[in-house]
N, C-alpha and C positions, 0 to 999 in steps of 0.2 A: 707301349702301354695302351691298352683299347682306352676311346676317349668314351666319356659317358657324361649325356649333356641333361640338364636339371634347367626349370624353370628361374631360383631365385642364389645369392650368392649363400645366402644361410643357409638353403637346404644342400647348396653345393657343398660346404662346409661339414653339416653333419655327417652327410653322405661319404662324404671324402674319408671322414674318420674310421666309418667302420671297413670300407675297401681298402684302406690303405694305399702305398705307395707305389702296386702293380696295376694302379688305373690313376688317368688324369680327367679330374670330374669338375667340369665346366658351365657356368649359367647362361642359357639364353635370353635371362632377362625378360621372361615372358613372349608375347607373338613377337617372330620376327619377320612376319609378312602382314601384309592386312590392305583392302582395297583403295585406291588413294580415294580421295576424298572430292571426285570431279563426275563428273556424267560421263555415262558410258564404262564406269569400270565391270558391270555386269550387263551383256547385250541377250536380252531374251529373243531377238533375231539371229541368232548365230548357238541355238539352245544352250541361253544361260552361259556362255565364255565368261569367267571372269579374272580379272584383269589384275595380277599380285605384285607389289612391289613392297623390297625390303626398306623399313623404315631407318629415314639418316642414323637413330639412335641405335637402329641393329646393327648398321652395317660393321661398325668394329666387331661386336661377341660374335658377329658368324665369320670372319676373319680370325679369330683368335682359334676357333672351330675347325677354321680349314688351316691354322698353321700347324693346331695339334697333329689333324690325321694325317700330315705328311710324314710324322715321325710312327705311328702305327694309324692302317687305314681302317680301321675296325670300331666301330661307331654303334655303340646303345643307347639309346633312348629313353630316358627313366622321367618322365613329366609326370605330370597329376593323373590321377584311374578316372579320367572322366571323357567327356565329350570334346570338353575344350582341352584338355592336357592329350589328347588324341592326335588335335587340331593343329598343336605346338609341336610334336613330332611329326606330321606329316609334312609341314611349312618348312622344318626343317630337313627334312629329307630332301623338299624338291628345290630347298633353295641352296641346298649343297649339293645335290647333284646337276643343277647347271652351272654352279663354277668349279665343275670335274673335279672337287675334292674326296665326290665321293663318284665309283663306276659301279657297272653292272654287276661286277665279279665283289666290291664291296660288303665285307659282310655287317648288313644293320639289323641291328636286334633291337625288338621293342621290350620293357620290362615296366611291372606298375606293383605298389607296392602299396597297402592300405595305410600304414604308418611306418613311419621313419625309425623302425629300429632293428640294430645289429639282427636279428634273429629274420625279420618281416624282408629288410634290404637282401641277406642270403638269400633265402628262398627263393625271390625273386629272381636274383641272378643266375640262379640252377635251372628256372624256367622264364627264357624270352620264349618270346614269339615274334608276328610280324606284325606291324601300323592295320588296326583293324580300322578298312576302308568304312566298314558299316556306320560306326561311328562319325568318322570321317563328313562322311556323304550329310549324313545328320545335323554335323557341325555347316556343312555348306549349303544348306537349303536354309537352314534359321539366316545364316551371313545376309545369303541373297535376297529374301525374305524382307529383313531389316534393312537393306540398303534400297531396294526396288522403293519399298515404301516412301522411307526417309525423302531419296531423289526424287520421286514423284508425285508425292502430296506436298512435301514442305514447299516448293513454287505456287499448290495454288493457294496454299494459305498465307504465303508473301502479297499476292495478286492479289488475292478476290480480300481478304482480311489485313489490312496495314498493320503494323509492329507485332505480327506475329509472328513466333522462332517455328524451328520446325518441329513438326508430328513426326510418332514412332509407332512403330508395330502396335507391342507391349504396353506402353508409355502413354500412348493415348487412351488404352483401355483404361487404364489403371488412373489416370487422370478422371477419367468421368465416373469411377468411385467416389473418389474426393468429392467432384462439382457436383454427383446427384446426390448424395449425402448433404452437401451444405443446404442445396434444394429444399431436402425434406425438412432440415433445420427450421430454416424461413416462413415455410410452409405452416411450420408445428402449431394449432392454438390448444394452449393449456386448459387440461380441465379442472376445475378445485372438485374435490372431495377431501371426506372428513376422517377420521380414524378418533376410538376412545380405547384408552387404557387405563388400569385401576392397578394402584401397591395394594394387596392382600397379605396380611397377618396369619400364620397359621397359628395352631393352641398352642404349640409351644413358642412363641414367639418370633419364628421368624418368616422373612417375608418373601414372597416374590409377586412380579409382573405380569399382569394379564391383559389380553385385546379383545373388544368385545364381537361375538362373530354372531352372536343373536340378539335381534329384538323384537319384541311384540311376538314371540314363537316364529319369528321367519329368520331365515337363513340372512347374513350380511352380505353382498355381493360389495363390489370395492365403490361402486358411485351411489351406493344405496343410501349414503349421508353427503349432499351435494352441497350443502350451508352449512354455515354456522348455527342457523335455527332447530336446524333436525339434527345435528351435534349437540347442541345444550339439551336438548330432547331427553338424547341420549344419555347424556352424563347425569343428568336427575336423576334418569329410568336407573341406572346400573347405581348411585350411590345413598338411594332409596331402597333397595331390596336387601333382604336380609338373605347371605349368599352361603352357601355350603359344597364342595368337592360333591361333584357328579359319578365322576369315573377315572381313573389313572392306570394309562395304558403302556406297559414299558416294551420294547422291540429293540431284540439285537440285533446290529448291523455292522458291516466289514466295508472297508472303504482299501481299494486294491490300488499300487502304485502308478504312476504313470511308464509309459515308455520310456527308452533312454532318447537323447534326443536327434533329430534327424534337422536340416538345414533350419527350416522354417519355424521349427518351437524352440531352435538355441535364439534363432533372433528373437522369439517372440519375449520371449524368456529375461532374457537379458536385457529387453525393452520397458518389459516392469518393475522389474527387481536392482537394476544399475540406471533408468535413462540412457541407455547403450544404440544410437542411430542401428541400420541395420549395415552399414558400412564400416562404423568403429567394431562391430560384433564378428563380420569376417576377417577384416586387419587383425584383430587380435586373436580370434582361433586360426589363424593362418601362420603368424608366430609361432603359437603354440604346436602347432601340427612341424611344423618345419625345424622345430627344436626335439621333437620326438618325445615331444609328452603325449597328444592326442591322435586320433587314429582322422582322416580324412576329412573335412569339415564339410564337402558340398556333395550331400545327399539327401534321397527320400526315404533311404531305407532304417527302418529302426529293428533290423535284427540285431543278434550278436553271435559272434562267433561263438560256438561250443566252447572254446579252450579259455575263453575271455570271461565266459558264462562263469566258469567253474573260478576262475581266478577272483572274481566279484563274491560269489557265494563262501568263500574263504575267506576274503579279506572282511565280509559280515561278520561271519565267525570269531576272527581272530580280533574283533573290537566291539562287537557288541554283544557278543555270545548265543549259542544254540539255539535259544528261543525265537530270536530274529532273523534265522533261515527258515524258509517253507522247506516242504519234503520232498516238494518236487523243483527242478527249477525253472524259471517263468519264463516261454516263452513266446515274444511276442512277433507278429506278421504285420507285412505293410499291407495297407490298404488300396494303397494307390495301384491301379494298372501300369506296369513298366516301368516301375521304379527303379530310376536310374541307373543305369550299368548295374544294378541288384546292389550295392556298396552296400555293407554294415551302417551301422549308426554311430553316431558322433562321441568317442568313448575314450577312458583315459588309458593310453599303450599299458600302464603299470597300475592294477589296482590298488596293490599294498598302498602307494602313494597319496598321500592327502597336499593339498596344497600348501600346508604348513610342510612337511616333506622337503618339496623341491625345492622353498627358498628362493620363489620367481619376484624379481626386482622391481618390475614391471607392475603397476596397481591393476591394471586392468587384465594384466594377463592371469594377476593371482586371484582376482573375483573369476573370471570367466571358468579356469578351468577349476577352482572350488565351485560353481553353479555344475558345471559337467562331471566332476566326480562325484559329487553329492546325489545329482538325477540317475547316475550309473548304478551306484552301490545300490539306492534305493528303490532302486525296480526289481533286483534282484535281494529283496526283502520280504517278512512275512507282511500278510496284511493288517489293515489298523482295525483293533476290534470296541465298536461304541454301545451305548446303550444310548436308545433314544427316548425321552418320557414325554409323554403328552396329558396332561390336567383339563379337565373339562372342572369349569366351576359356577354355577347357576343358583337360581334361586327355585324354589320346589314347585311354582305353577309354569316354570319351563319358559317365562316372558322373558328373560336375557340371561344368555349364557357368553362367557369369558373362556379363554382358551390361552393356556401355557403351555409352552414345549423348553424343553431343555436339553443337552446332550451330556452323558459323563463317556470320559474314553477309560475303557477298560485296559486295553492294552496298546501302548501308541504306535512298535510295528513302524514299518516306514516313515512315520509321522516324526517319528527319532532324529532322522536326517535331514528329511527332504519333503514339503510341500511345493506343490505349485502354485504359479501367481493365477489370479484372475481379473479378465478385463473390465472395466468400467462394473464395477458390482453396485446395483441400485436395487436394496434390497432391503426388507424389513425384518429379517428372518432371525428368532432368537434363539436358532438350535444350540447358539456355540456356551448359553448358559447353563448354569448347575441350579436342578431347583431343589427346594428342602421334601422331605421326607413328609408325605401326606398320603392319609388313606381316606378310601370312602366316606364319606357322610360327615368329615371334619366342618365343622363349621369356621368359615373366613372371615374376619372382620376387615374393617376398611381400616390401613394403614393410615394413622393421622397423619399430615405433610406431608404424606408421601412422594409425590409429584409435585411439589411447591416449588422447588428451587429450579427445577424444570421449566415449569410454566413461567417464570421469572425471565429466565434465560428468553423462551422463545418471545413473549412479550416485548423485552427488548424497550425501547424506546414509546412505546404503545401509552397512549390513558388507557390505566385500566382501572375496568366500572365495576362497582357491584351491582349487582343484578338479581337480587333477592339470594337465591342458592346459589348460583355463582358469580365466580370474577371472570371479567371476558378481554380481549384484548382480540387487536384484527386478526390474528393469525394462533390465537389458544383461548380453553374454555377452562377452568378448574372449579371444581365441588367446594364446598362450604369448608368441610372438612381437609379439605388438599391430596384427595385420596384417588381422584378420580380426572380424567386431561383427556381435553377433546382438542386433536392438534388439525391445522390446518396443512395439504398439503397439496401440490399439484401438479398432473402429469409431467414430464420429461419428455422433451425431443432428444429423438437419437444421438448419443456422444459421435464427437468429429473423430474420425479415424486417426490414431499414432501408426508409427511405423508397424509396431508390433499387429494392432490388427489388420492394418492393412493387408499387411501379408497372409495374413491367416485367412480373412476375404478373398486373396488373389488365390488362395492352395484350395478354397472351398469351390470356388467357380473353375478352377485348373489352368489358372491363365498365371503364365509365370514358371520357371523350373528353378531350383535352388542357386542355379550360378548366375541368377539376373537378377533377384528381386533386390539385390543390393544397390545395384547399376541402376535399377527402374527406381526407386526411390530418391538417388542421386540426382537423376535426369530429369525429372518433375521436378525438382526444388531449383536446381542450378539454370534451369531454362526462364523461371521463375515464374513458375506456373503455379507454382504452389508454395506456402511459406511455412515454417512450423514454429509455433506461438506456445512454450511450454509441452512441447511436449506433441501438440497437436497439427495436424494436418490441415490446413485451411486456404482455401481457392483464392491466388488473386485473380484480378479483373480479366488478364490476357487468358489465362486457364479455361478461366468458364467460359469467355466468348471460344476461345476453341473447340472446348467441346459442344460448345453448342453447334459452330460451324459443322463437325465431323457425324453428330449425331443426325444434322439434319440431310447433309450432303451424300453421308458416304456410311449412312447407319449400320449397314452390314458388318462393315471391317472395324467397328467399335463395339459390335457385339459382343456379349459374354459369352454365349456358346460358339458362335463363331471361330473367337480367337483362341476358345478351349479344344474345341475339333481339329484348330488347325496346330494345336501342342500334340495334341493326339496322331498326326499324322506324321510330325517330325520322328514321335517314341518310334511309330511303325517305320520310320527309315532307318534308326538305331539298332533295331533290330531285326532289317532283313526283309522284314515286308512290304515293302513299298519301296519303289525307285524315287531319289530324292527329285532327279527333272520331271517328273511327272506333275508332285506335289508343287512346283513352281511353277508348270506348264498348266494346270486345272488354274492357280490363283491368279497367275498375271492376265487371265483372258478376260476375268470378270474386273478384275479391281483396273486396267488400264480403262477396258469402256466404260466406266466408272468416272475417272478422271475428265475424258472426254467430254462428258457430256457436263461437265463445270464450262468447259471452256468459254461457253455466252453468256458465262452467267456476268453481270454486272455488279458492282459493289454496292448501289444502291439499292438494287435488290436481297445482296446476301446483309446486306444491316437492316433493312425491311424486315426479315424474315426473323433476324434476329431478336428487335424487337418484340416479333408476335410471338417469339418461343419466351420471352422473358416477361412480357407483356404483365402479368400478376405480379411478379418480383419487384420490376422498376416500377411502375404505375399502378397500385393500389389503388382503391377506389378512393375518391374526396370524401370528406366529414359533410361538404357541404352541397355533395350532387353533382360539382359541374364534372366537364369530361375530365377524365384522367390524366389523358395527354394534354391535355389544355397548358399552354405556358404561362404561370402564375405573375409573369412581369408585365406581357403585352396583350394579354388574352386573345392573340391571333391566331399566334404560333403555334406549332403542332410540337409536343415532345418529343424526342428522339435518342437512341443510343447513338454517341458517336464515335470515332478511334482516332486516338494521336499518334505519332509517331513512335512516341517512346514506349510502346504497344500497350497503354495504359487506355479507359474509356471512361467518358463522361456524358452525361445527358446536356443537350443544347437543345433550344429553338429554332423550328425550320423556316425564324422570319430576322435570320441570319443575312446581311450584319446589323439591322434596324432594329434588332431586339438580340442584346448580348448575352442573354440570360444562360448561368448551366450550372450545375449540380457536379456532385461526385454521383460514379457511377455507383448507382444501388437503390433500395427505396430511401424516398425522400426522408429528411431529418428535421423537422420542427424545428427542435436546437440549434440546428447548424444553419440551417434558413435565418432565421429571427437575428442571426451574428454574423451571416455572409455576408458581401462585400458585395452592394446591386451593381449590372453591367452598366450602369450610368454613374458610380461612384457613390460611396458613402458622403455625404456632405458634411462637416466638421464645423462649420461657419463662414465668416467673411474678413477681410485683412484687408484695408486702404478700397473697399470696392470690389475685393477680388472673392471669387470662390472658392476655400479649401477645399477639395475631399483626397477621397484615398479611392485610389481604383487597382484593379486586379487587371495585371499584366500577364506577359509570358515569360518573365524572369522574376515574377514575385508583386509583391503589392508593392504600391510607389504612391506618395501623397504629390500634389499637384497644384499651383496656384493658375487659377483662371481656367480659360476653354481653349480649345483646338480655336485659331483665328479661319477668318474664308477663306487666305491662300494657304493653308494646312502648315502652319506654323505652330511648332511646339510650343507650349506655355513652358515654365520652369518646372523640374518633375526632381525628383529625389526620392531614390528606393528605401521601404523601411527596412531596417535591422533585422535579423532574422530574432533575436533576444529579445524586443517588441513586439508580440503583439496584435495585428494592424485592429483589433478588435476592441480593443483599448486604449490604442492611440488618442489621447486628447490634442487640441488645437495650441496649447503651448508648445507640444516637443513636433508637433507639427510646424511649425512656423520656424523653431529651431533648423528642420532639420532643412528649409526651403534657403534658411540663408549660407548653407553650406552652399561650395569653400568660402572658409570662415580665414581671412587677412589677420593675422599675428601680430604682422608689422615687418617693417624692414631689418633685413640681415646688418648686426652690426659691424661686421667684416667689408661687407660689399654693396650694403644697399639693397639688394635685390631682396624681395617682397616673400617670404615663408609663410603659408596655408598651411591649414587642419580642417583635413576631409574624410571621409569613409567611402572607401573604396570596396574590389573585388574581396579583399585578402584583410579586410577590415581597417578600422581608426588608423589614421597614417599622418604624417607632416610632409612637405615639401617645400624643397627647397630651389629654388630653378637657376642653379648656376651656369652662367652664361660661356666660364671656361674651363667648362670641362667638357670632356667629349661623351660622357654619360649621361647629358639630358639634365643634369642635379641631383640631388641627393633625398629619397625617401626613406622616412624611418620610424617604424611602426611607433604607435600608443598602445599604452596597455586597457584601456576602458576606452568603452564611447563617451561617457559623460567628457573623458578629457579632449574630445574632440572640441568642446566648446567652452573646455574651462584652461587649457595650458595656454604659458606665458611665454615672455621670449628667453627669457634665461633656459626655462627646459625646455627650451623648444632646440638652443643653440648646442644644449647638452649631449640632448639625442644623436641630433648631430652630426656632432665631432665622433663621438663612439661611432656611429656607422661608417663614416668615410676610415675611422679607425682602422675598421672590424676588416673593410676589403682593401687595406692597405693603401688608404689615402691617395695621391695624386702619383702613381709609380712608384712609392713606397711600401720598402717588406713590409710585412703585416707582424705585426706584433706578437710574441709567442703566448698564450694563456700559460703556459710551464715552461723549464726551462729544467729539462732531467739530468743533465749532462754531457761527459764526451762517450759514445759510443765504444765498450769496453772491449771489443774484441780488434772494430777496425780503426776506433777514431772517428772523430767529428763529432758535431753537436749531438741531440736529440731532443725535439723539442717536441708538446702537443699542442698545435693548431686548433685554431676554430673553422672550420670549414663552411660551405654552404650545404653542404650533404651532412653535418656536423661533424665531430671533435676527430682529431686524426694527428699520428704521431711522423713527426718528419726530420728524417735524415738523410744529407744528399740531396739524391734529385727521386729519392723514393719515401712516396706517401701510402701509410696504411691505417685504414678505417680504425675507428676505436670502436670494437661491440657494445651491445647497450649494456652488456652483462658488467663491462667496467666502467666504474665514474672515471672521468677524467683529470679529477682533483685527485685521485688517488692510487692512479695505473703507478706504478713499477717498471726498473730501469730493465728487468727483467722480462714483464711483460711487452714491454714496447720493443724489444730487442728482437723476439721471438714475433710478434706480427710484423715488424720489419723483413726477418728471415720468409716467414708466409706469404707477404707481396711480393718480395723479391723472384721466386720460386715460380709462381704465379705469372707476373710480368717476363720474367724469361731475363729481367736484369740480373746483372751481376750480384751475387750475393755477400755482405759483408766479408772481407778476408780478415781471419784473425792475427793477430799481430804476435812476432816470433818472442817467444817465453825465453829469459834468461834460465841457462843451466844453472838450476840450483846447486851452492858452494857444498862440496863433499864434506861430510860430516867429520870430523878429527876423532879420533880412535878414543874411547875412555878411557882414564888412568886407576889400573887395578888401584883398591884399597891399600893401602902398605902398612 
C-alpha cells in the first residue's frame, strides 16, 4: 500500500477515510527536522551549510515512516499547500532518504489539496507532482534569516543589555510597534474643546438631535469652542434664536460587502467579535480545516474558486431568496503582490452548511466557522441599499446653523447576514439615526428637557451652579429651558494596539506573512516583552529598553521598509526570481559588520544613551526648576536608568551606595514618591532607645530595630507580610512583628521549647525535637494574627495531625478512606493523603487522584481503573483478576400440567 504522510494525526484520519484501505496514511507530526539550537548550525562561511537534525520527538514518526515503505516503497507527500507544508515534505524526503528507506529509483509524489474533502483529496491524487524546490529555497532563506539574526544579535543584547532575552527578525520589528505606540501615548497632551447640541421639536410633534456647525455666520472648526466660556456663549446664541428647517438633502447610497476572508482579517475578525488571541484563532481554524469543513486557513489570497462562487450564490438563494443575489457574481482580487502560493480565501468546503448544520462540539470552533460562513455567503450577496438625510436647521439672519443627519436602510442586502467589526471607533457620527419627516421652512422649537437627564449624567458628582440662563457643571453647559448641552470633551491619544490591529499594522507596512503573525504575537508576550491587559498590547520595561537598544544600534534591521523589502525578496525566491543564497549573501555582509562594530561598545555607554533616548519619558521637567535628573533624596546624584537582573529597570542615583534613592522605571509618580519607602528607611518611632523603621530590601521590605553597629553587625530585622502593607504598617504590629519567634512554652510530652513564626511558606509553629532525625516537626497556621495569638493546646494539636499526616515516627500513615478489598485481585484500597496530594493505594502501587475527583467521594470503581492506568504506565504488573465460579446450570422448567 503507497504510504502517504500528513502533517497532524486528525488530518491523517480524515484523510484516511476517504482513500480508504489501498493506502497507509501516516502523521509527521509537523517538522521533523529543524536546526539544533547551538552556533554554527548555519555557517555563512561555507555559503550558508546548514546543519539539520531530526528532533528526539520525531525520531519515532519517521521510524514508523520507514517501517511502512518496507512493506510498499512508494511514498506521497500530502502536507499543507504552502511554504512551510513544502518545507515538511522536503525534511522529509531528505530525512528518509539518508536512512535508505527511501532510493533514487523511489517513486515520491508530492500532492496539495485546498481542503480536505473526498472530492479536493481525489483530484489531488490524479495530479502529484514533485517537492517544489522554489518554495523550498524560500522556506530556507526565512529559516537562515531568523536564525543568523536570533544567534547573533541575541549575545549582544545579553552583553551590552543585562536581563535581556533574545531579538528576532520579525519580533523585533513588531515589538517596536508596541514601544513606539506607547511612546506616542506618553507623549499625548489633551486638548479640551467644546461641542453644543439642541432636542428640536418638529410641528407635528416629534423630535430629533442637532449639533451646532455655525456661529456668528462662521463655519465651526472642531477647536473653534476651546472653553467652557465660548460654549455657554454658544448655548445662549443657539437657545435664543427662534430656528426653522433650512434645507433637507436626501442621498442614495449602497454599501458593498466585504471580501471573504484571507489569514490576517480572520484574526482580525475574530479578535473583536470573540476576544480570540491570534493563536487561539489558527488552533481552531486548523481544527476546522483538518476536519474538512473549511478550505486552507494560511493565506493572502481572498479569491474564490468559480465552482465555490456559484455554490455561495445558491445557497443565498435557497435561504434568503432572489432578491439577495446580485446579477453578476462578485469578484474579488488580491491586492497584495505575490500572494501566497496564489491560495483561495478562507471559506467553508460546503456552503449549504450553516454552523447550526454541522453540530460542531467545540464553542469556539462553532463561532469561528459561523464568523467564516456568515463573511463567505455574504460577499457573495446583493449590496445594502441606504438613504442618507441631512437637515440643515438655522435661524433666518444665518448667525447659527444646526445640522442633522440620519440614515434609514432601504434594503438591508448583506447587512442580512454579515457586518464587519471595526477597530477602536471614536466617533461622534449619527448617521445610524432615523430622523422625522421634515420639510423646508418648518419651524423648530426647542425641546423642553430635552437634554436634562443627559447633562445630569455627564455632571456626575459636579456643583452645579446657576448661572442666570444656565446650569454649568466642569464638564456640561445646559439652557434654561434643558433644550440646549454644551458638553465638554477632549482629544485622545492613539488606542494601544490588540492583537487584531496589530496585525493589520504588520500587512499594512508588509512585514509579517500569514504563517507568523501568530508565532510573532506569541514570542513578544512569552519573552515578556510585552503583556496584554484586557485585551490590549502594552510594553514592559525589558521591551522598550530593547527597542530602544535596536533602534539605536542596529536601526536599519528594525526598519519598516527594510524588513518589508526583505519579505519582498523572500516572495521573489518563491517564485523563481531570485536565488535564495544570494538574498542571504547581500544581508549577512551588512547586518554582521553591523554587529562588529557593537563589540567596544561599553555598557555604561549603551545605558547613557539609553537614557538620552528616553530622556523626556523618565525625567520630565520639575514644577520647580531644578535639573531633572537631579536626585530628589541627596541633591548630588545624577538620575539614571538602571538594569537588574531579572531584566526588569529602575531609576537609581549615580552617588551609589551614599545615596540609596530609586524609583520604578518610568516617569516619576507624586503618589508613589509621598508612600515610598526612603533608602534610609521610613522611621516609625522609638522602642526602649531604639529606632524603628522599615526599609526596602532585595527580598521585600523588612522593619528593623536600631542601626547597622561599626563592626557591621546586624540589628534584629523581620520581613513584612506580603498581606501588609509596609505603607501602613503602624509601630504596634511593627514591634509585634520584631519579637518574633514568638516562645509558646515548653512541649508537654518532652519539655523542649515550640515557636510561632512566619516564615518563607508563611505562619508556621515548631517544634525542635531532639529525637528524631527530621530536625522536629513544623506545622503550618492558618492566619498571621495566630502567629501571636495560639496557645499550647493548638499549638500540641497541630502537631500531632502532622507527625500524623507523614506517618509519625516509622509508622503507616493513616488512610483518609478506606474503599475496600480490591474486586478483581484482592487487597485493600485505600486513599492517601500525599504530599503531592490525595492518591489511591494498593499494593505497592500508587495512583494520583485528579482534581476532577473529590476524594471523599472517588469510587471503588474509579480508584480500580487509575490503579489499572498507573499500573500500565509503570510497567508494574497489572491487577490479576480472580477466577469466577462456574455458574450452577440452570434446571429445566416444568411444563404447566
Amino acid at each position: 500500500m503507497p504510504v502517504v504522510v500528513v502533517e497532524s494525526p486528525a488530518k491523517a484520519k480524515t484523510i484516511n477515510k476517504y482513500l480508504g484501505k489501498d493506502y497507509t496514511v501516516l502523521a509527521s507530526y509537523g517538522h521533523v527536522r529543524d536546526l539544533p539550537s547551538k552556533d554554527g548550525s548555519v555557517d555563512p562561511e561555507e555559503g550558508f551549510e546548514m546543519k539539520w537534525e531530526v528532533a528526539s520527538d520525531s525520531k519515532k514518526h519517521v521510524k514508523a515512516i520507514v517501517d511502512a515503505l518496507k512493506d510498499d516503497p512508494s511514498l506521497i507527500l500530502a502536507t499543507d499547500p504552502d511554504r512551510e507544508g513544502e518545507a515538511i515534505s522536503w525534511h522529509l524526503q531528505e530525512a528518509l532518504t539518508s536512512r535508505k528507506a527511501i532510493k533514487k529509483d523511489t517513486p515520491v509524489k508530492r500532492v496539495t489539496f485546498n481542503a480536505i474533502t473526498k472530492d479536493a483529496v481525489t483530484k489531488a491524487m490524479a495530479e502529484p507532482r514533485e517537492v517544489d524546490m522554489e518554495l523550498v529555497e524560500a522556506y530556507l532563506a526565512r529559516r537562515a534569516l531568523d536564525y543568523l539574526v536570533g544567534f547573533t544579535l541575541s549575545p549582544v543584547l545579553w552583553r551590552k543589555l543585562p536581563g535581556a532575552k533574545s531579538a528576532g527578525r520579525v519580533q523585533s520589528v513588531c515589538l517596536r510597534l508596541v514601544v513606539e505606540r506607547e511612546m506616542e501615548i506618553e507623549a499625548f497632551n489633551p486638548r479640551e474643546y467644546w461641542s453644543v447640541r439642541a432636542t428640536l421639536e418638529t410641528p407635528r410633534g416629534q423630535q430629533l438631535e442637532a449639533r451646532l456647525t455655525v456661529l456668528g455666520g462662521k463655519k465651526l472648526d472642531r477647536y473653534d469652542l476651546p472653553t467652557a466660556a465660548e460654549a455657554g456663549l454658544a448655548v445662549q446664541a443657539v437657545a435664543s434664536r427662534a430656528l426653522e428647517v433650512g434645507e433637507v438633502e436626501a442621498k442614495p447610497q449602497t454599501r458593498n460587502p466585504s471580501p471573504p476572508f484571507m489569514t490576517s482579517t480572520l484574526q482580525q475578525e475574530a479578535s473583536r467579535k470573540f476576544g480570540m488571541g491570534a493563536r487561539a484563532c489558527m488552533s481552531t481554524a486548523q481544527r476546522l480545516y483538518e476536519a474538512g469543513h473549511i478550505t486552507y486557513m494560511r493565506t493572502d489570497g481572498i479569491d474564490m474558486a468559480p465552482e465555490a462562487v456559484d455554490d455561495a450564490r445558491k445557497a443565498v438563494k435557497d435561504r434568503y431568496g432572489d432578491a439577495y443575489v446580485p446579477g453578476k457574481p462578485r469578484i474579488y482580487k488580491n491586492k497584495a503582490k505575490n500572494a501566497q502560493e496564489a491560495h483561495e480565501c478562507i471559506r467553508p468546503t460546503d456552503m449549504s452548511k450553516a454552523a447550526a448544520d454541522l453540530k460542531l462540539s467545540e464553542d469556539d470552533q462553532r463561532k469561528l466557522y459561523d464568523l467564516i460562513w456568515k463573511r463567505t455567503i455574504a460577499s457573495q450577496m446583493e449590496a445594502a441599499r441606504m438613504e442618507r438625510t441631512t437637515v440643515t436647521i438655522g435661524d433666518k439672519a444665518g448667525e447659527v446653523e444646526l445640522r442633522a443627519t440620519g440614515t434609514v436602510v432601504l434594503f438591508d442586502g448583506f447587512l442580512k447576514v454579515y457586518e464587519e467589526g471595526r477597530d477602536d471607533v471614536q466617533s461622534d457620527d449619527d448617521d445610524s439615526r432615523r430622523l422625522p419627516q421634515v420639510t423646508q421652512g418648518d419651524a423648530m422649537a426647542l425641546a423642553s428637557e430635552g437634554l436634562a437627564s443627559e447633562y445630569t449624567k455627564l455632571a456626575g458628582d459636579d456643583v452645579i451652579e446657576e448661572d442666570g440662563d444656565l446650569r454649568r457643571s466642569k464638564a456640561a453647559l445646559l439652557s434654561a429651558n434643558g433644550a440646549v448641552l454644551g458638553q465638554q470633551h477632549h482629544t485622545q491619544p492613539p488606542p494601544r494596539y490588540t492583537e487584531a490591529t496589530l496585525v493589520k499594522r504588520m500587512e499594512e507596512l508588509g512585514i509579517g506573512r500569514p504563517s507568523t503573525y501568530a508565532s510573532i504575537m506569541d514570542t513578544i508576550q512569552n519573552r515578556g516583552y510585552v503583556v496584554k491587559d484586557r485585551g490590549r498590547l502594552i510594553p514592559e520595561d525589558k521591551g522598550r529598553l530593547v527597542t530602544v537598544f535596536l533602534s539605536n544600534y542596529f536601526r536599519k534591521y528594525v526598519g519598516y521598509d527594510f524588513t518589508a523589502d526583505l519579505e519582498n525578496q523572500l516572495d521573489e525566491v518563491s517564485a523563481g526570481d531570485r536565488h535564495y543564497k544570494d538574498v542571504l549573501d547581500r544581508f549577512w555582509k551588512d547586518f554582521h559588520a553591523a554587529v562588529e562594530e557593537t563589540s567596544e561598545l561599553r555598557i555604561t555607554d549603551v545605558l547613557e544613551k539609553i537614557n538620552e533616548v528616553l530622556e523626556p519619558h523618565l525625567f520630565p521637567p520639575n514644577e520647580d526648576g531644578s535639573p531633572p535628573r537631579q536626585c530628589p533624596n541627596c541633591g548630588l546624584g545624577r538620575l539614571s536608568m538602571r538594569t537588574a537582573r531579572s531584566g526588569g529597570a529602575f531609576i537609581g542615583c549615580s552617588n551609589y551606595p551614599e545615596c540609596r534613592y530609586t524609583r520604578p522605571f518610568g516617569p516619576p509618580d507624586p503618589e508613589a514618591e509621598a508612600s515610598a519607602i526612603p533608602p534610609d528607611g521610613k522611621l516609625l518611632g522609638t522602642d526602649d532607645g531604639d529606632e524603628i523603621r522599615i526599609f526596602k530590601g532585595r527580598f521585600g521590605p523588612y522593619v528593623q530595630r536600631g542601626a547597622v553597629t561599626e563592626d557591621n553587625k546586624k540589628p534584629p530585622r523581620q520581613s513584612i507580610p506580603k498581606d501588609w502593607p509596609p505603607e501602613e504598617l503602624e509601630m504596634e504590629r511593627a514591634l509585634m512583628l520584631l519579637s518574633l519567634p514568638r516562645q509558646i512554652g515548653p512541649h508537654p510530652e518532652d519539655g523542649v521549647m515550640v515557636w510561632s513564626n512566619i516564615g518563607r511558606y508563611g505562619p508556621y509553629i515548631k517544634h525542635a525535637d531532639s529525637t528524631s532525625d527530621r530536625g522536629g516537626t513544623n506545622a503550618n497556621l492558618e492566619s498571621l494574627d495566630e502567629v501571636f495569638t495560639v496557645g499550647m493546646n493548638r499549638a500540641v494539636q497541630l502537631l500531632a495531625e502532622k507527625v500524623a499526616s507523614r506517618g509519625g515516627r516509622g509508622q503507616a500513615a493513616k488512610p483518609l478512606r478506606e474503599l475496600g478489598e480490591h474486586p478483581e485481585a484482592g487487597g485493600p484500597v485505600n486513599v492517601m493523603k500525599g504530599k503531592y496530594g490525595p492518591y489511591v493505594k494498593w499494593e505497592k502501587i500508587n495512583a494520583t487522584i485528579p482534581d476532577t475527583i473529590e476524594p471523599e467521594a472517588i469510587t471503588m470503581e474509579q480508584a480500580v481503573e487509575l490503579i489499572a492506568e498507573r499500573a500500565a504506565k509503570s510497567g508494574k504488573k497489572k491487577p490479576a483478576a480472580k477466577k469466577k465460579k462456574a455458574a450452577p446450570k440452570k434446571k429445566p422448567a416444568k411444563k404447566a400440567g
